[in-house]
VMD Tcl script that builds the backbone (N, CA, C; Angstrom):
set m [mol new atoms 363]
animate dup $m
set s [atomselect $m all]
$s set {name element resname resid chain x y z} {
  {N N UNK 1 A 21.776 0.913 -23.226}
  {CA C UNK 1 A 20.956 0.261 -24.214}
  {C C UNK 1 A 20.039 -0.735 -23.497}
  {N N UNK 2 A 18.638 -0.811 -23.911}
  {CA C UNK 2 A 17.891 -1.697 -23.473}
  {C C UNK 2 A 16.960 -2.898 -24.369}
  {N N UNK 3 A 17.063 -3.912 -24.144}
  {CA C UNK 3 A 16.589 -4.516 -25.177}
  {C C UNK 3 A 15.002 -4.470 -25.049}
  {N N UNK 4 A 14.076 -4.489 -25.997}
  {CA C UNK 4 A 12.688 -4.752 -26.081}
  {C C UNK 4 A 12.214 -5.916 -25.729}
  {N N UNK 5 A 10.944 -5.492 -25.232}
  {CA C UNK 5 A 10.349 -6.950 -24.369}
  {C C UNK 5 A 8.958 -6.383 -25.549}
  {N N UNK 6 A 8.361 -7.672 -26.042}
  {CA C UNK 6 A 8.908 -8.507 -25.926}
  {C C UNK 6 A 10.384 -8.633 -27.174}
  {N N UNK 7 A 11.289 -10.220 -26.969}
  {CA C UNK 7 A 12.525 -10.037 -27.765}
  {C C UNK 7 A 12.208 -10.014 -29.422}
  {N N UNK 8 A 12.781 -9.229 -29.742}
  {CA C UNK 8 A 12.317 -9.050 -31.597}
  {C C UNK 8 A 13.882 -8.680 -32.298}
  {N N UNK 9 A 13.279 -8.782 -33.654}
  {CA C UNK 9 A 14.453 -8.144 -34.487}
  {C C UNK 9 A 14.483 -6.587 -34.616}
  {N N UNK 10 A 15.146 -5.652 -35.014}
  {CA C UNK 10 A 14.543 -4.704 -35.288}
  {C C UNK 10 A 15.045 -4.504 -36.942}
  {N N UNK 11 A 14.882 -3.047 -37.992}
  {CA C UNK 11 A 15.080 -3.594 -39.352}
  {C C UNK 11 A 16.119 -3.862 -39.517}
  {N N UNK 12 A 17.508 -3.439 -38.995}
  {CA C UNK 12 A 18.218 -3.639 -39.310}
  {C C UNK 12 A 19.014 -5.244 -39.043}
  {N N UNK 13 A 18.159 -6.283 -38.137}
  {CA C UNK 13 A 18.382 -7.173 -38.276}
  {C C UNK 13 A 18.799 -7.685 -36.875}
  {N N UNK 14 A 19.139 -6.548 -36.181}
  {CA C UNK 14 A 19.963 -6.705 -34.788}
  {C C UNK 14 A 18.313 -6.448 -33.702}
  {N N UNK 15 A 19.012 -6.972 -32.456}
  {CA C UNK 15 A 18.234 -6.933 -31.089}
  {C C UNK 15 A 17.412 -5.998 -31.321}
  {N N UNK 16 A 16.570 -5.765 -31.283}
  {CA C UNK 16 A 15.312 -4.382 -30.836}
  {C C UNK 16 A 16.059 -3.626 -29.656}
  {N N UNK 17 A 16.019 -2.833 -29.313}
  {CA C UNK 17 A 16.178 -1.640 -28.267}
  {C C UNK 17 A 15.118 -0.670 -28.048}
  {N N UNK 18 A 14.758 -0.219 -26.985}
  {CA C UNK 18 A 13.928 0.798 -26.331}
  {C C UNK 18 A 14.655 1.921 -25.543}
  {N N UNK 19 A 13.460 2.831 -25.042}
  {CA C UNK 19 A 14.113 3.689 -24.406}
  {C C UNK 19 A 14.014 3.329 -22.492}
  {N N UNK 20 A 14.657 3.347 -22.022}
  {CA C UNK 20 A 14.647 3.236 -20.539}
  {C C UNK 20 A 13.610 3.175 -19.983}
  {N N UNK 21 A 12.612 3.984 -19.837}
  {CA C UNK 21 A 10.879 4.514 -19.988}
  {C C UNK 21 A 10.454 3.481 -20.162}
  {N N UNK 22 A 10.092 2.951 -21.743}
  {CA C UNK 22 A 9.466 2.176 -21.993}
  {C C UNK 22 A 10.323 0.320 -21.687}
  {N N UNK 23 A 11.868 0.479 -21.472}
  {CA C UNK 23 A 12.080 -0.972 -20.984}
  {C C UNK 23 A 11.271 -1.555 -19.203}
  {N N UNK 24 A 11.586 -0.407 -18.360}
  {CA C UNK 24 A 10.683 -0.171 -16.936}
  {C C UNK 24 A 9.249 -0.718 -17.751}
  {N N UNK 25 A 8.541 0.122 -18.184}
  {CA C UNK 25 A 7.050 -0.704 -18.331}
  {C C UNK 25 A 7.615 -2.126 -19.024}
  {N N UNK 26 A 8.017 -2.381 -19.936}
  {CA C UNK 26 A 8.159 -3.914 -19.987}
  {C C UNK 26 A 8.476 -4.615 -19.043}
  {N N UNK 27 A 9.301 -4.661 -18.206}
  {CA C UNK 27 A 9.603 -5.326 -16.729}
  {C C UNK 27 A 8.633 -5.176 -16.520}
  {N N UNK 28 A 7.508 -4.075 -15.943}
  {CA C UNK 28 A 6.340 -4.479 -15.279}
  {C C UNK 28 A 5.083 -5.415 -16.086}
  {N N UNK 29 A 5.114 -5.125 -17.070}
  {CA C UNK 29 A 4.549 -6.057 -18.190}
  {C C UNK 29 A 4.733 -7.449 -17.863}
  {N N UNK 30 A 6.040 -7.783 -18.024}
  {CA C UNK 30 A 6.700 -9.173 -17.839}
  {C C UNK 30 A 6.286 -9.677 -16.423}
  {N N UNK 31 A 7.061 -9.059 -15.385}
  {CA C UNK 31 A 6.454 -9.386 -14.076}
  {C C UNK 31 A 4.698 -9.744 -14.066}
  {N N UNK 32 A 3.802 -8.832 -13.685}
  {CA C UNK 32 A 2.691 -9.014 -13.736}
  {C C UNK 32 A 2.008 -10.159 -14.186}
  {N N UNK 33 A 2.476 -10.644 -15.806}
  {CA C UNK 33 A 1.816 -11.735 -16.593}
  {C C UNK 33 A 2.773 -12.448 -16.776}
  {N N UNK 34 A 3.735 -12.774 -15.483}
  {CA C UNK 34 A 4.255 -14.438 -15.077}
  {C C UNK 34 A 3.963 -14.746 -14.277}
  {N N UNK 35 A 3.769 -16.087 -14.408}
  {CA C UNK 35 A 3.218 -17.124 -13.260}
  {C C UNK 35 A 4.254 -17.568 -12.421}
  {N N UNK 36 A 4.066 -17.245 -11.195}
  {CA C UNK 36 A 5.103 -17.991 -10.640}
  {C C UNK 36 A 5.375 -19.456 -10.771}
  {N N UNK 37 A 6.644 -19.887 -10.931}
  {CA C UNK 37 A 7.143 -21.282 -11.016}
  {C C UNK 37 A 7.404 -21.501 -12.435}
  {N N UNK 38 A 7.481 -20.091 -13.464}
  {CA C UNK 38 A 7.943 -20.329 -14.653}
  {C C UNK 38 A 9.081 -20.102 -15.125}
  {N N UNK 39 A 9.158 -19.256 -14.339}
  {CA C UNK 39 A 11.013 -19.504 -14.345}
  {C C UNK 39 A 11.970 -20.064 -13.682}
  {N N UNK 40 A 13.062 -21.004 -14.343}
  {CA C UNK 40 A 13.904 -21.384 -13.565}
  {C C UNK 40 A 15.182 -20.261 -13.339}
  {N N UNK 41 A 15.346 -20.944 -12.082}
  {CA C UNK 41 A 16.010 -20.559 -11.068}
  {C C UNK 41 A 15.316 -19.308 -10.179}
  {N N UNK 42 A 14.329 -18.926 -10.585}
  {CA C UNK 42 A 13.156 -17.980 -9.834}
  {C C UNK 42 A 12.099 -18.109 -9.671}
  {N N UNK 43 A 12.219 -19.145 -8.867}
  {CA C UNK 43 A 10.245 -20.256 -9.025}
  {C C UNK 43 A 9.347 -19.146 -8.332}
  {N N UNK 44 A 9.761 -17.894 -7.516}
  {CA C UNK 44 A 8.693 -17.524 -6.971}
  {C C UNK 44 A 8.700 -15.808 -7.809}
  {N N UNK 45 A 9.327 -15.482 -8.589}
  {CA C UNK 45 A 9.330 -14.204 -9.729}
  {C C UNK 45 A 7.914 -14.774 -10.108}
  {N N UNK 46 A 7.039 -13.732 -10.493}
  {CA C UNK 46 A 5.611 -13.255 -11.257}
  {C C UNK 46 A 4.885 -12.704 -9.756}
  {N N UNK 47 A 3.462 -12.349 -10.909}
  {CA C UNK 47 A 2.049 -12.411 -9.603}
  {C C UNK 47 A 1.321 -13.344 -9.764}
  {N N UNK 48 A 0.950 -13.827 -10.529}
  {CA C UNK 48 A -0.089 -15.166 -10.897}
  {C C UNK 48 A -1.361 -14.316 -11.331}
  {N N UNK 49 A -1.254 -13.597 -11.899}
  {CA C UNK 49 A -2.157 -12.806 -12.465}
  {C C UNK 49 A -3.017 -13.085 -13.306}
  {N N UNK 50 A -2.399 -14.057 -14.512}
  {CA C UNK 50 A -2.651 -14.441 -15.334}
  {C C UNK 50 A -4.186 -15.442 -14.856}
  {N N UNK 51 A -3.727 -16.103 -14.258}
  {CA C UNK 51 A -4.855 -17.051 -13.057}
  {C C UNK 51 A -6.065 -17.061 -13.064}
  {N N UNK 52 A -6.608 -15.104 -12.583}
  {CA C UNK 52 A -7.483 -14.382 -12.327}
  {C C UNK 52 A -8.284 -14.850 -13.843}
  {N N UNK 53 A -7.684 -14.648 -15.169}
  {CA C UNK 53 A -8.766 -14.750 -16.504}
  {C C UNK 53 A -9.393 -16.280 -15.937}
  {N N UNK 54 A -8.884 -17.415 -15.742}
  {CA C UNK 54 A -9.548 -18.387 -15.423}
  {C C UNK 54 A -10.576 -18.973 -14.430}
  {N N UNK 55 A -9.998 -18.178 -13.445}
  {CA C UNK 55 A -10.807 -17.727 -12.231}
  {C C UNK 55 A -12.061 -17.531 -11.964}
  {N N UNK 56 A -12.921 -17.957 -10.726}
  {CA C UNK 56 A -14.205 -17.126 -10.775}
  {C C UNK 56 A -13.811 -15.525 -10.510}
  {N N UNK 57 A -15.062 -14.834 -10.439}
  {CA C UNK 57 A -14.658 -13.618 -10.650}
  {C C UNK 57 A -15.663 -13.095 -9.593}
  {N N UNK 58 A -14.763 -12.322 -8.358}
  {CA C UNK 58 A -15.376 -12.257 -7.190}
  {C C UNK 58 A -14.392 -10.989 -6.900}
  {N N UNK 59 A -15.294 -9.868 -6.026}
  {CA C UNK 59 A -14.078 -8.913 -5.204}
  {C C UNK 59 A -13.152 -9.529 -4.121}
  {N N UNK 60 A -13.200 -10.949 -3.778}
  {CA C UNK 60 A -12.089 -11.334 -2.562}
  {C C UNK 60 A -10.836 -11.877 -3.541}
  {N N UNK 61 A -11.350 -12.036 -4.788}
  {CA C UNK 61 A -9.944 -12.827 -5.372}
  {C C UNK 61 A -9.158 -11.456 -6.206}
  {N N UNK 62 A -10.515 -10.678 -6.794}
  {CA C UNK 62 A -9.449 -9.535 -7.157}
  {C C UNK 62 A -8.833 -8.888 -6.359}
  {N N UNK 63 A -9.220 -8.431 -5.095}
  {CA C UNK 63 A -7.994 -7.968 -3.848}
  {C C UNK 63 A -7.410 -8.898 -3.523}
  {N N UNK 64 A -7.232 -10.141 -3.470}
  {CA C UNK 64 A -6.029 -11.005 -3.363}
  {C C UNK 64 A -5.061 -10.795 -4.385}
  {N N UNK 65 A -5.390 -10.879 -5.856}
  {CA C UNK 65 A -4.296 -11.089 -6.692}
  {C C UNK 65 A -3.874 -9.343 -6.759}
  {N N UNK 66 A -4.715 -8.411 -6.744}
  {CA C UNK 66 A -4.004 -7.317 -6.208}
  {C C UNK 66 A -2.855 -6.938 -5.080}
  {N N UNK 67 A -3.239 -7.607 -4.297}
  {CA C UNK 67 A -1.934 -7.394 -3.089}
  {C C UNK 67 A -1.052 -7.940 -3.500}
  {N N UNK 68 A -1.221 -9.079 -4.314}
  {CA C UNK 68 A -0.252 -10.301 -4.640}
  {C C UNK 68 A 0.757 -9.537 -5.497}
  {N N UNK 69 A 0.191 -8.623 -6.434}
  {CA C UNK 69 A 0.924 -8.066 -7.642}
  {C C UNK 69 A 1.467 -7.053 -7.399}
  {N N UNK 70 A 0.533 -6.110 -6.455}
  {CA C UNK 70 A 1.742 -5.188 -5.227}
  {C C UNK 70 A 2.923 -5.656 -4.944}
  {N N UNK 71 A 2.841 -6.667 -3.815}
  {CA C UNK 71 A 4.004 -7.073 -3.057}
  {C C UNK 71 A 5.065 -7.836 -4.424}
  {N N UNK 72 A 4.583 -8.495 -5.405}
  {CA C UNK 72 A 5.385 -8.658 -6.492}
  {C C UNK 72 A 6.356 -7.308 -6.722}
  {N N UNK 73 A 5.704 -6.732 -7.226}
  {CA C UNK 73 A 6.189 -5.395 -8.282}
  {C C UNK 73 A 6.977 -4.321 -7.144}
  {N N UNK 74 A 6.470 -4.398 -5.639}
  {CA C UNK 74 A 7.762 -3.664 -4.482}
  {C C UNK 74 A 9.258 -4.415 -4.906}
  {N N UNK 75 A 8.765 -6.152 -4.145}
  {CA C UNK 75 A 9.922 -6.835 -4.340}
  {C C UNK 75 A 10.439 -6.620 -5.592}
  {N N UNK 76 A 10.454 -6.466 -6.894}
  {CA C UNK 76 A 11.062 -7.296 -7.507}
  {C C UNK 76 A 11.546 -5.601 -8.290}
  {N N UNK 77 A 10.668 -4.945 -8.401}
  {CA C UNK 77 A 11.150 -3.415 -9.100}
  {C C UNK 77 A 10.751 -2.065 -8.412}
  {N N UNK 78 A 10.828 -2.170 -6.689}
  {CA C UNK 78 A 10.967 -1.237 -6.169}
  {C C UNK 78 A 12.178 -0.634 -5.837}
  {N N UNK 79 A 13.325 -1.118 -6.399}
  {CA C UNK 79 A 14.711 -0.594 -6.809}
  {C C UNK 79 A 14.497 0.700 -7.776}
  {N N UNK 80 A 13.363 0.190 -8.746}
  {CA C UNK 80 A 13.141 0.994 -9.877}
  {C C UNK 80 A 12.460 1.743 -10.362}
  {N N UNK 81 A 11.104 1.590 -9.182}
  {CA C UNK 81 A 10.014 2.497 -9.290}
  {C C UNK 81 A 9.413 2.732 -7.960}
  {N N UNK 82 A 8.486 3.861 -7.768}
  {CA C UNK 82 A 7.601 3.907 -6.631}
  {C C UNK 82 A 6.444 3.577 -6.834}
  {N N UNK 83 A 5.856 2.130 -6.610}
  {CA C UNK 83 A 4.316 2.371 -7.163}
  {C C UNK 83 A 3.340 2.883 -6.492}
  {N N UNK 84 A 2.776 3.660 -6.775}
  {CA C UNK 84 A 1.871 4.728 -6.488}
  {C C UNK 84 A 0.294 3.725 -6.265}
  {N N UNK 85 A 0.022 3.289 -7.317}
  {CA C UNK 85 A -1.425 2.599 -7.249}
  {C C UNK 85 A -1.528 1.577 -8.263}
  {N N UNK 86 A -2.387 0.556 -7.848}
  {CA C UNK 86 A -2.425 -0.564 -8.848}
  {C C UNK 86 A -3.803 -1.258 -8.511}
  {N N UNK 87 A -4.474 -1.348 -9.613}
  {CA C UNK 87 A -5.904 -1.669 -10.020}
  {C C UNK 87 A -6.259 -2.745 -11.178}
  {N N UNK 88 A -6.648 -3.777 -10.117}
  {CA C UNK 88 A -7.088 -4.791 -11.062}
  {C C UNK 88 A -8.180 -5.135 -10.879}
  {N N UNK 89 A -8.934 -5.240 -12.414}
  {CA C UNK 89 A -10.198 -5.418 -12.512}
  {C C UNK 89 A -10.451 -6.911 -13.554}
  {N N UNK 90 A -10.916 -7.437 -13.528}
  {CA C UNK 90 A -11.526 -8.597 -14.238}
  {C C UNK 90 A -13.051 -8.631 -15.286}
  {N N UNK 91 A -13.167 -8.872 -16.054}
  {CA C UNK 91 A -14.960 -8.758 -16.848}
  {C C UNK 91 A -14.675 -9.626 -17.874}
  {N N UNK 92 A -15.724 -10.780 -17.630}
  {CA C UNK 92 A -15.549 -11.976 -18.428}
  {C C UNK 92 A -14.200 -12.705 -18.941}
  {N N UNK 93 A -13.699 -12.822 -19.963}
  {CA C UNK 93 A -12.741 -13.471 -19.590}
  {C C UNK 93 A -11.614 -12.596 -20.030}
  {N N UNK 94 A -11.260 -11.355 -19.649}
  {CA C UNK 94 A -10.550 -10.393 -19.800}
  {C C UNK 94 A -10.121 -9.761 -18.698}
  {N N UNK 95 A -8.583 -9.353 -18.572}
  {CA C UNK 95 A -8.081 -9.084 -16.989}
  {C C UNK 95 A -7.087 -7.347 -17.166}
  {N N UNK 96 A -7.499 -6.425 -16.996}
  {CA C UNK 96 A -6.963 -5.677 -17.142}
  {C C UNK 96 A -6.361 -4.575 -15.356}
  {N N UNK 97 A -5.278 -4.468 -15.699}
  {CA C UNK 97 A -4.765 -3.931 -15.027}
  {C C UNK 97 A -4.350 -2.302 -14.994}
  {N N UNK 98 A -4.225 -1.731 -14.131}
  {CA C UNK 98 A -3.776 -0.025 -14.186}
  {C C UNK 98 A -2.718 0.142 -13.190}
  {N N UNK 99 A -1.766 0.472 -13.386}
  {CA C UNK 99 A -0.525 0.489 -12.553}
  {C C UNK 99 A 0.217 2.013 -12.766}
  {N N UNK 100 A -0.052 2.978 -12.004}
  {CA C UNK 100 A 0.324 4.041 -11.712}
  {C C UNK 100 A 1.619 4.228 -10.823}
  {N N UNK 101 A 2.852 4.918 -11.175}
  {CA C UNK 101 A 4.177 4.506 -10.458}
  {C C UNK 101 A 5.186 5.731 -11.222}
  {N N UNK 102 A 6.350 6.199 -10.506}
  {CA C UNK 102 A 7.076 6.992 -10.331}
  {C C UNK 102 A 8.392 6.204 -11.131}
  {N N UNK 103 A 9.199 6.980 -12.300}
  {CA C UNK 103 A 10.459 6.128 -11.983}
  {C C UNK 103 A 11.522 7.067 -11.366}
  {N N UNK 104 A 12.148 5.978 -10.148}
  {CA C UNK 104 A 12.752 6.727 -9.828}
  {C C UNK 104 A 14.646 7.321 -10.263}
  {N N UNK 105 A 14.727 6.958 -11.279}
  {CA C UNK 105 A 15.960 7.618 -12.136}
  {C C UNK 105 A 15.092 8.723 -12.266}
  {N N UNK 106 A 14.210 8.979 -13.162}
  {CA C UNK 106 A 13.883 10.291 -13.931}
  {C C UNK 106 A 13.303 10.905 -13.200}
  {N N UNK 107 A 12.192 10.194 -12.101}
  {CA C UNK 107 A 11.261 11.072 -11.591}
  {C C UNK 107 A 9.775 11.252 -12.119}
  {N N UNK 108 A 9.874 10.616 -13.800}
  {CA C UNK 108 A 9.023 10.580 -14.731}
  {C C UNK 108 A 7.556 9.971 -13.769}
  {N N UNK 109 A 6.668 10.278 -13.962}
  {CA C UNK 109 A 5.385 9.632 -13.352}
  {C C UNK 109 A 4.321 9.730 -14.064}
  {N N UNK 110 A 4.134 7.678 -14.302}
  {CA C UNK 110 A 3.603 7.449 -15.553}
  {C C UNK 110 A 2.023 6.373 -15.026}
  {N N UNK 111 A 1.289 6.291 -15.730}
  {CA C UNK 111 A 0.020 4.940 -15.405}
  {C C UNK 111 A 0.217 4.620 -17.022}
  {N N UNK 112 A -0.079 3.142 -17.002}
  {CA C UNK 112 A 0.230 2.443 -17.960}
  {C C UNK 112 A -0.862 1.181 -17.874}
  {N N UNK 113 A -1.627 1.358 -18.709}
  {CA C UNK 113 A -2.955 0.065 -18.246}
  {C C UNK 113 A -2.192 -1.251 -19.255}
  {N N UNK 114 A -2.664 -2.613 -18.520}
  {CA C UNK 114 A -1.486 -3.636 -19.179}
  {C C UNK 114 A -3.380 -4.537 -19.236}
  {N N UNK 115 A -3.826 -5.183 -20.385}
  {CA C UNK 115 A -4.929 -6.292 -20.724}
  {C C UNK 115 A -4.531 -7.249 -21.114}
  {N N UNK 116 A -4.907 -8.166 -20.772}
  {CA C UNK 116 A -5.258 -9.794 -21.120}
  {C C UNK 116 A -6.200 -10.312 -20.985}
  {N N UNK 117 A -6.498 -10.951 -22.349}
  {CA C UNK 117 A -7.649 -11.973 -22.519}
  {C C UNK 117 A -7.767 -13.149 -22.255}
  {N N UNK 118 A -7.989 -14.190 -22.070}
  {CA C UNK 118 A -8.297 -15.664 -22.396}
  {C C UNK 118 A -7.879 -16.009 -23.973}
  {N N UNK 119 A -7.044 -16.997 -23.976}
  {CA C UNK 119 A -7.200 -17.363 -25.805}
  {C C UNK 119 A -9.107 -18.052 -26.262}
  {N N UNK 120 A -9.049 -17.804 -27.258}
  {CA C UNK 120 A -10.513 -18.076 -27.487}
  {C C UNK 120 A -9.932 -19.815 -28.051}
  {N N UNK 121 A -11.683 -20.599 -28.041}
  {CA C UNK 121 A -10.774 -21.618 -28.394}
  {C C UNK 121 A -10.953 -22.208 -30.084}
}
mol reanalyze $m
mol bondsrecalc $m
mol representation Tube
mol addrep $m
């Protein structure tokens, strides 16, 4: 059993659950759009991804926070996947990502594009 990210009810009142498949993309979900130093006892868990919407918007910072979110997503769920390719792009104040990756229980091989905006104010 896996619980849903994000945490919800489901109708019957109890935890949400997903399927394996889709809990893997939530971990990468989660990972990706944490900042490091937001969790305790794992000050250095996330990519700082989030960052990039605030950011100027230049090709040296999007291949920085790209490698950054690589070497994140090896460390932290290359137990659990092979990632194949990962593409981050930025346009105004919107940050979208493409993360192409293998799981390796199933073998399943999936791309899953993950967006974030800026809150407006």
């Amino acid at each position: 059993m896996n619980i849903d990210f994000p945490f919800h009810f489901d109708q019957r009142g109890r935890t949400a659950t997903t399927s394996y498949e889709d809990h893997v993309r939530d971990m990468i979900e989660e990972l990706l759009f944490t900042n490091p130093g937001e969790r305790v006892n794992h000050p250095d868990f996330g990519s700082g991804l989030l960052q990039m919407v605030f950011a100027p918007n230049s090709p040296e910072v999007a291949a920085a926070l790209q490698f950054t979110a690589q070497a994140a997503l090896q460390r932290y769920l290359g137990d659990i996947i092979d990632l194949q390719s990962l593409e981050v792009t930025s346009q105004d104040a919107t940050l979208s990502v493409a993360v192409k990756y293998v799981i390796k229980l199933t073998g399943d091989s999936r791309t899953e594009n993950f967006v974030r905006s800026a809150p407006s104010s």
